[in-house]
C-alpha positions as CSV (number, residue, x, y, z in Angstrom):
1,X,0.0,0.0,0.0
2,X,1.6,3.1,-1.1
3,X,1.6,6.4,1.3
4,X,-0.6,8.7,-1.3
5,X,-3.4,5.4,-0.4
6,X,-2.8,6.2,3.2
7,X,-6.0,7.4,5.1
8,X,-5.3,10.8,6.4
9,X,-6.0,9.4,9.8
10,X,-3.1,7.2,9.6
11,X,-0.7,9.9,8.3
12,X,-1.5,11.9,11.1
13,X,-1.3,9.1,14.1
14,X,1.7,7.9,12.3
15,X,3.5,11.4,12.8
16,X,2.0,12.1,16.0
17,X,2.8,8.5,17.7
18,X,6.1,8.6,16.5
19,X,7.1,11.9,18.3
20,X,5.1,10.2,21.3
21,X,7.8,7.5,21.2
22,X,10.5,9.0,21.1
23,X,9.2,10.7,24.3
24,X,8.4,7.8,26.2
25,X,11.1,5.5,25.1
26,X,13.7,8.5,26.4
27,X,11.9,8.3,30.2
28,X,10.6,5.1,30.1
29,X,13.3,2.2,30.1
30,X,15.1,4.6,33.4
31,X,12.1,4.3,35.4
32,X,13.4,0.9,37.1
33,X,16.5,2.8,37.6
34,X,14.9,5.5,39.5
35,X,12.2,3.3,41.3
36,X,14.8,1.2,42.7
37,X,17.3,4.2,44.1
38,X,14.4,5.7,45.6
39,X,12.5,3.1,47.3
40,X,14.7,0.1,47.8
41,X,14.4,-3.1,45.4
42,X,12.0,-5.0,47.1
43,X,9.6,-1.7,47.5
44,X,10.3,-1.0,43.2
45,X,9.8,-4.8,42.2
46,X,6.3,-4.4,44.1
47,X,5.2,-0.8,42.4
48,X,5.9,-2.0,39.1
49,X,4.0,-5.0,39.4
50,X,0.9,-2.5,41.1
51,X,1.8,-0.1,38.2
52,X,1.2,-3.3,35.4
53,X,-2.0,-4.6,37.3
54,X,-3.8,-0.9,36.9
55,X,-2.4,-1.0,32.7
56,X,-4.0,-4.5,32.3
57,X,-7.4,-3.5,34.0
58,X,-7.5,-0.6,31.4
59,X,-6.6,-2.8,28.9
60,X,-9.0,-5.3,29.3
61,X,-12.0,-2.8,29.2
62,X,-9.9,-0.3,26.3
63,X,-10.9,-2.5,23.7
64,X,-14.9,-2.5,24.8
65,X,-14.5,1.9,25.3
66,X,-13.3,2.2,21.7
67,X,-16.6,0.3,20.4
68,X,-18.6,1.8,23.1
69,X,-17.4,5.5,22.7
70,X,-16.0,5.9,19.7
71,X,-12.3,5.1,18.7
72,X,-11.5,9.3,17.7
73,X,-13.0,9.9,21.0
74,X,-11.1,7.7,23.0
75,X,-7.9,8.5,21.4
76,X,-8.6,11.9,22.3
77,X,-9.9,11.4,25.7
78,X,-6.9,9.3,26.2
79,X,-4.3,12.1,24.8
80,X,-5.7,14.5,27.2
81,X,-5.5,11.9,30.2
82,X,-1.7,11.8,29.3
83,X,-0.6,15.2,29.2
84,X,-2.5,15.9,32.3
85,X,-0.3,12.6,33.7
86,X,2.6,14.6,32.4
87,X,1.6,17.5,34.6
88,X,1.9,15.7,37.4
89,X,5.2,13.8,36.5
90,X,6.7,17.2,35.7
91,X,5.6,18.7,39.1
92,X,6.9,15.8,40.9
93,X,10.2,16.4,39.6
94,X,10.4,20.1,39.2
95,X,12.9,22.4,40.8
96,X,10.5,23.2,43.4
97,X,9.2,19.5,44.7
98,X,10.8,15.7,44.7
99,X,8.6,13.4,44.8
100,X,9.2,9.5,43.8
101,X,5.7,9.1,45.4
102,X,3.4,11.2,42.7
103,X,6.2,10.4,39.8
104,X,5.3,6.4,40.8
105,X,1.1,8.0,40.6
106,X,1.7,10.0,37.7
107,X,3.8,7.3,35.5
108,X,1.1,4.7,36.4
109,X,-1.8,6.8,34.8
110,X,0.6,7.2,31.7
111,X,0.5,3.4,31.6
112,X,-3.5,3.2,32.6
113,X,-4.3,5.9,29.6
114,X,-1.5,4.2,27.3
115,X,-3.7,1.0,27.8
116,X,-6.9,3.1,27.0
117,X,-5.0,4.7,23.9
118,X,-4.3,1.5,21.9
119,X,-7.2,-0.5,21.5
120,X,-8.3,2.2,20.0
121,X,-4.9,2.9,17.3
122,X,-5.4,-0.8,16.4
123,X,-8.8,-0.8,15.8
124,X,-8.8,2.7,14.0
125,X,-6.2,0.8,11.9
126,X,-8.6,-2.5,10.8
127,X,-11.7,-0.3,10.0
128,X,-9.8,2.3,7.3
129,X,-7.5,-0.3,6.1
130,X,-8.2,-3.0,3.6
131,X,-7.6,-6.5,5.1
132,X,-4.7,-7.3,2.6
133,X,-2.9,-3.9,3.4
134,X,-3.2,-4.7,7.1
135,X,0.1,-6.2,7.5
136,X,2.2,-4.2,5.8
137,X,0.8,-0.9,7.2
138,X,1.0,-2.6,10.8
139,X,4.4,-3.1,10.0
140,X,5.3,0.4,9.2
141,X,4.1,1.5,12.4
142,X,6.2,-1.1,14.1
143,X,9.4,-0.1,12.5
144,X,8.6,3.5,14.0
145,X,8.5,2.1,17.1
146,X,11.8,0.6,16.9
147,X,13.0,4.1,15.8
148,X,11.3,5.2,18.4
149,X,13.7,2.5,20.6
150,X,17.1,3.6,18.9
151,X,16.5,7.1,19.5
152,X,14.6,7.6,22.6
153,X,17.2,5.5,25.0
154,X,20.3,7.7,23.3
155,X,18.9,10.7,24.5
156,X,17.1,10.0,27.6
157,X,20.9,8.2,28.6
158,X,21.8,12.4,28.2
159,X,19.1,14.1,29.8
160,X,17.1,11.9,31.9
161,X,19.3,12.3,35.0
162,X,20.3,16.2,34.4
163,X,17.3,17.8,32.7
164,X,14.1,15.3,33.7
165,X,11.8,18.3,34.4
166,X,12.9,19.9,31.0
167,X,12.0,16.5,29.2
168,X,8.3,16.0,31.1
169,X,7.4,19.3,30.1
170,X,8.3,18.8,26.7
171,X,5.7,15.2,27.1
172,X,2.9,18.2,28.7
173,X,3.0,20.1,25.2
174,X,3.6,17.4,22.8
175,X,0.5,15.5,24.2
176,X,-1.5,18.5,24.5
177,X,-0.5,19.5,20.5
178,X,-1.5,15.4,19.9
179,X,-4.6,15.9,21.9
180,X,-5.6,19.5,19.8
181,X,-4.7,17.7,16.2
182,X,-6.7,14.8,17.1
183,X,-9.6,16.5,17.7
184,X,-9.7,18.5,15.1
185,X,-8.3,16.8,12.1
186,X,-9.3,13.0,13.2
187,X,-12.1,11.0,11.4
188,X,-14.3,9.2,13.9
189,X,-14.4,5.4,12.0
190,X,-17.3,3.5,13.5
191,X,-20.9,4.5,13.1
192,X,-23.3,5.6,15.5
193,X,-25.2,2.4,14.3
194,X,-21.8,0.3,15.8
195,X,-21.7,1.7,18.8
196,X,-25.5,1.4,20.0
197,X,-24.7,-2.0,19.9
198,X,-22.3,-1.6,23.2
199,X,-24.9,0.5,24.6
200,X,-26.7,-1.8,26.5
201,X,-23.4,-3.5,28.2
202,X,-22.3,-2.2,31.2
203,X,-18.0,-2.0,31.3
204,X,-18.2,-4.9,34.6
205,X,-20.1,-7.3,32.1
206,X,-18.1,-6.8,29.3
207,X,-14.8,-7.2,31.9
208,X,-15.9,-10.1,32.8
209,X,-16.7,-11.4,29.5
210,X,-12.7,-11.1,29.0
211,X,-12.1,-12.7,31.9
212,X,-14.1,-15.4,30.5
213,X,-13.0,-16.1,27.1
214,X,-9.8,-17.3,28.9
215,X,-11.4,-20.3,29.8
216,X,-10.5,-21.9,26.4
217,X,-7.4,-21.9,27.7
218,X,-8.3,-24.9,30.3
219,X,-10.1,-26.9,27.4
220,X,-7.3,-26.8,24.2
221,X,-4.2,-28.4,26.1
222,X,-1.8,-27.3,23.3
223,X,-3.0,-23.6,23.8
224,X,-2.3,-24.3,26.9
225,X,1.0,-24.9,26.7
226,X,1.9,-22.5,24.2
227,X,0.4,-19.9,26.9
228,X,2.8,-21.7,29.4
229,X,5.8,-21.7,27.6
230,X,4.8,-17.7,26.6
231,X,4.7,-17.1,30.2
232,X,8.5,-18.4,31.1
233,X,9.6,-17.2,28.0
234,X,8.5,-13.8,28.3
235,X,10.7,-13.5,31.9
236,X,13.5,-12.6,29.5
237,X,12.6,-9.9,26.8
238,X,10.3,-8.2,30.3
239,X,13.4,-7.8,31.8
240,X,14.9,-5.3,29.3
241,X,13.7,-2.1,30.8
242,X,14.0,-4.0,34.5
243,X,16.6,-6.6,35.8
244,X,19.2,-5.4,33.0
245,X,18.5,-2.0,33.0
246,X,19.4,-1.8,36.6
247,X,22.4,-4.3,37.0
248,X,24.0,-2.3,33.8
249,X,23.4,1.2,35.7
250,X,25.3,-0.5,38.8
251,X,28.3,-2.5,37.4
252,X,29.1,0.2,35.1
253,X,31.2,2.8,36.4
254,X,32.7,4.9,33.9
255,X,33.7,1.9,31.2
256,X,36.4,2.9,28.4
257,X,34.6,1.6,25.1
258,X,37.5,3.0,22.9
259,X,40.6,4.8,23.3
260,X,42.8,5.4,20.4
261,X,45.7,8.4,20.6
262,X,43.9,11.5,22.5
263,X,40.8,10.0,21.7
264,X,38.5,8.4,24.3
265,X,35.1,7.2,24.3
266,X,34.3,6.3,28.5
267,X,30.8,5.4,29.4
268,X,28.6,5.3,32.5
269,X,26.0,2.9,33.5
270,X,22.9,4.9,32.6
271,X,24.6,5.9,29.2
272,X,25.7,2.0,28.4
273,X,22.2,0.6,29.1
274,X,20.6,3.4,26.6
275,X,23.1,2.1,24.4
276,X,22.1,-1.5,24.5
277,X,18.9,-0.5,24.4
278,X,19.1,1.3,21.6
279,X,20.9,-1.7,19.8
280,X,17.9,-3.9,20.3
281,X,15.8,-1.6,18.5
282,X,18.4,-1.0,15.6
283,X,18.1,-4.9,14.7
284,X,14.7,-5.2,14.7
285,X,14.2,-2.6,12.6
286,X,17.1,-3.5,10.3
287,X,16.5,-7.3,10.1
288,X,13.0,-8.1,11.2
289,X,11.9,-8.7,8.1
290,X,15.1,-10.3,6.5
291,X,15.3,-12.8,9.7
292,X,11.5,-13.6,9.5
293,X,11.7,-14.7,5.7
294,X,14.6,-17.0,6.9
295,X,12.8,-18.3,9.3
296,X,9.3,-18.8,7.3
297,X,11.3,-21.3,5.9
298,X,12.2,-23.9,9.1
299,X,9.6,-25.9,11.2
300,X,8.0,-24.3,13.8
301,X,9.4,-26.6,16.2
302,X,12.5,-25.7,15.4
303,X,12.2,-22.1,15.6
304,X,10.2,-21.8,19.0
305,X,13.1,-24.0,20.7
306,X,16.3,-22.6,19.4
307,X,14.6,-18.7,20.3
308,X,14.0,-20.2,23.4
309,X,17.8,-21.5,23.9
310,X,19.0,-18.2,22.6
311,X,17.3,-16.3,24.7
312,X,18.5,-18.5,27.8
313,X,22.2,-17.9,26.4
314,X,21.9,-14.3,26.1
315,X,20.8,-13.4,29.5
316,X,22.9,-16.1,31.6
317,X,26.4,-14.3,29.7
318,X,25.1,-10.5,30.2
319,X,24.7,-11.8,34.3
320,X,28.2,-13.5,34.0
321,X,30.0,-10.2,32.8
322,X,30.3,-6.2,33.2
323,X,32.2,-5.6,29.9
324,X,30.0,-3.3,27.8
325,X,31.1,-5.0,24.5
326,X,30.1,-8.3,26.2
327,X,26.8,-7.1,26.8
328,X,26.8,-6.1,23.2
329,X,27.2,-9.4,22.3
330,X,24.8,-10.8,24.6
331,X,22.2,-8.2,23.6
332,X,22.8,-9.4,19.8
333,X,22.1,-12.6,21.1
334,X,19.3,-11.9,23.1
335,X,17.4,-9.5,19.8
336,X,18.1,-13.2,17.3
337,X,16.0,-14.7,19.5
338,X,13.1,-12.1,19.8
339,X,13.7,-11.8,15.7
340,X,13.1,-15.4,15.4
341,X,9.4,-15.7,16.2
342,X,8.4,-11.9,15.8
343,X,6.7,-12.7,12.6
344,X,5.7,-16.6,13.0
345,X,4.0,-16.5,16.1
346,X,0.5,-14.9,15.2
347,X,0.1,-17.5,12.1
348,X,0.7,-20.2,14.8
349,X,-1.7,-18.8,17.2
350,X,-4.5,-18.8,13.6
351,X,-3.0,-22.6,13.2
352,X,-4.3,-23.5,16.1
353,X,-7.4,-21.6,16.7
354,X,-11.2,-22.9,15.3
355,X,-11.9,-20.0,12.8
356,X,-14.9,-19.7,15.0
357,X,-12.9,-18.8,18.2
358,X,-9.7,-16.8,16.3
359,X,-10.4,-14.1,18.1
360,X,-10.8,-15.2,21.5
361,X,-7.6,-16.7,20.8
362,X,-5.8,-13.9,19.6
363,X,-7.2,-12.2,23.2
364,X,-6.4,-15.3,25.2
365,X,-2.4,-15.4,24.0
366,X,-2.1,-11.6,25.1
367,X,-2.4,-13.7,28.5
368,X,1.4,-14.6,27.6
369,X,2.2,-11.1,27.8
370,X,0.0,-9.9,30.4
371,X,1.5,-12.8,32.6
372,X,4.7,-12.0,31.4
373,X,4.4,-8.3,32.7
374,X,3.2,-8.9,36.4
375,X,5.8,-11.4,37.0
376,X,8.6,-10.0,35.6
377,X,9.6,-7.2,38.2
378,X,10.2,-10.1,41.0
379,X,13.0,-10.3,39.4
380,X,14.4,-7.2,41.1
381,X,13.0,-8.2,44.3
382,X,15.0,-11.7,44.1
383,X,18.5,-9.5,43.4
384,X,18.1,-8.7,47.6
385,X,18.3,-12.3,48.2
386,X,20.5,-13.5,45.2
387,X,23.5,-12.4,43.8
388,X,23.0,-11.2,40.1
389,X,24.4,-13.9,38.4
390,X,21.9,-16.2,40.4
391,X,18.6,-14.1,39.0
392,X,19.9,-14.0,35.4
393,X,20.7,-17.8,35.5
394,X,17.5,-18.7,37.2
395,X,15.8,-16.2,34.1
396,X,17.7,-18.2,31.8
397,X,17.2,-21.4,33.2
398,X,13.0,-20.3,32.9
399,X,13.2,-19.7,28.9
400,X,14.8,-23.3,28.8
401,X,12.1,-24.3,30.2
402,X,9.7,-22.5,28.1
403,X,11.5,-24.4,25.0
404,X,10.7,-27.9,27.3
405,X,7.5,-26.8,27.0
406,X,7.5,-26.2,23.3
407,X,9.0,-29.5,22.9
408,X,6.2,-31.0,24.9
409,X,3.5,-28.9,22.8
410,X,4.8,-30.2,19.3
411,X,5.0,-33.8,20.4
412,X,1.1,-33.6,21.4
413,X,0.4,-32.2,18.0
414,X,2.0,-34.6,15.9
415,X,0.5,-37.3,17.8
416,X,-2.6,-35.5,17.4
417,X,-2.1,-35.5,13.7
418,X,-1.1,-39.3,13.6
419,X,-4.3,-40.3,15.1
420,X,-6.3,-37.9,12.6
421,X,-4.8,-38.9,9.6
């Protein structure tokens, strides 16, 4: 689909998005790092998990608002709901008042209007867009994202630390300025006729309607693995913007990447980890597409396994070293293994889901993400009680467990096919 095709409401959320992360991904991946100097690493494990449990209530109901209300209007509502978080993020760390207390508040209503935000992008996305387009315009909004990720950690490593209030105001007038343009230059997509069908549902009933389609879960046991193995899986790639986020910011003091004549390139902590974040972002989206076309090619087994082991590599060396170029390596590592299944996995979930139930499915594998985010702060917790290298082996150990799992969920479906054929 060419960009002159593009609905103007796409242009526009494409632009406006894209500045929003940048923003975000400069403050966001440093919030561990502040949580924990503040309040202690038990105390920050415990907030973020409280701070993922409001963002998946939203998220569960999000979805239900943008039929109910309107997708333009939720987006809007939802850009408001941010800058006014931003407000309160900037006061709390303004020259005037510190305080980790309302920037742990205010930074959990970013995530709770975040959650109210995207149902609402996506589903914007499916009703102007042709289904055979789908992909490939999801996909151009993916690779801003990882843009987004290159970018945003550079800077933030910069100005995070020495001009935070400077950078939340900036968030204040750039969501403002998205809220103003999507108001006024936005096409609402659904129909009044649409949305009179949510009328008559309250938001409890349809909550627990999503509760409730998890229960497939329980009756397809090879979903059920595959959510399992998601789960323990998902305890790696979570614990970019957590576990190594914060052990990079404490074993690197000052590192000496290069030194050649006069010339010398040191590094600290904050600055390394915005650098390997940035590198995660920089290979997926330079070979996402190039590495999923390989990979179209091999068994699914095959795939699901060897991500799995790579992923247990990669974080068991970055625990067992504090050389930056190590964790460069280990990063590289870690991003062939997310690169691996980034494109394969949503056909596998359609393999296996009745066409009458795909999208329950589709809802009920978000549970390997959802999961995935509540559990995954623990991990700072456990670093009190465990050395480092202990955490990131145990993390490792977990993804080989996931590809146990995978093993496990292949064998029943072969048999399964054996006895159908």
């Amino acid at each position: 689909m060419k960009w002159r095709d593009w609905d103007r409401n796409l242009k526009i959320r494409l632009f406006g998005e894209g500045t929003m992360n940048v923003l975000f991904w400069a403050f966001f991946p440093f919030m561990t790092i502040y949580f924990e100097r503040s309040f202690g690493k038990n105390s920050a494990g415990l907030l973020l998990v409280l701070s993922q449990v409001f963002s998946v209530a939203a998220s569960l109901i999000g979805g239900y608002c943008a039929d109910r209300f309107g997708r333009k209007r939720m987006m809007v509502f939802a850009a408001i709901g941010e800058s006014v978080s931003f407000i309160l993020f900037a006061a709390a760390n303004s020259p005037w008042l510190s305080s980790p207390l309302l920037t742990f508040f205010s930074f959990s209503l970013l995530g709770v209007f975040g959650a109210l935000y995207w149902p609402a992008s996506h589903a914007m996305v499916a009703d102007v867009v042709a289904e055979k387009h789908r992909a490939s315009v999801f996909a151009v909004f993916y690779t801003s994202i990882n843009i987004a990720v290159v970018i945003g950690p550079i800077v933030g490593s910069y100005i995070f630390y020495t001009h935070r209030f400077e950078m939340l105001l900036t968030g204040v007038i750039i969501t403002a300025i998205l809220a103003v343009v999507l108001a006024y230059f936005l096409d609402e997509t659904t129909t009044v006729k649409e949305r009179v069908k949510e009328k008559g549902k309250k938001w409890t009933t349809v909550l627990w309607e999503e509760l409730n389609d998890y229960r497939i879960i329980a009756k397809d046991r090879t979903f059920l693995l595959f959510i399992i193995a998601g789960v323990l899986v998902s305890q790696t790639f979570m614990q970019l913007d957590i576990l190594i986020a914060v052990y990079t910011s404490e074993v690197v003091q000052d590192q000496t990447l290069v030194h050649i004549g006069d010339f010398k390139w040191t590094i600290s902590g904050e600055r390394a980890f915005g650098l390997i974040l940035a590198e995660n972002g920089l290979l997926v989206a330079l070979f996402t597409v190039l590495v999923t076309r390989y990979m179209n090619r091999l068994k699914e087994k095959r795939v699901f396994i060897s991500s799995c082991l790579l992923y247990a590599f990669g974080m068991t060396l970055y625990g067992l070293t504090q050389n930056v170029w190590v964790f460069i390596l280990a990063m590289g590592i870690f991003t062939l293994a997310e690169l691996m299944v980034v494109g394969i996995q949503e056909s596998f979930i359609a393999k296996l889901a009745p066409l009458d139930m795909r999208g329950q499915y589709f809802s009920a594998a978000s549970l390997r993400f959802t999961l995935g985010r509540l559990l995954a702060p623990f991990s700072l917790v456990a670093t009190n009680y465990f050395s480092y290298q202990v955490v990131f082996t145990v993390i490792g150990l977990l993804a080989i467990g996931g590809a146990v799992i995978y093993s496990l969920m292949f064998a029943k479906m072969e048999r399964a096919s054996l006895s159908n054929s």
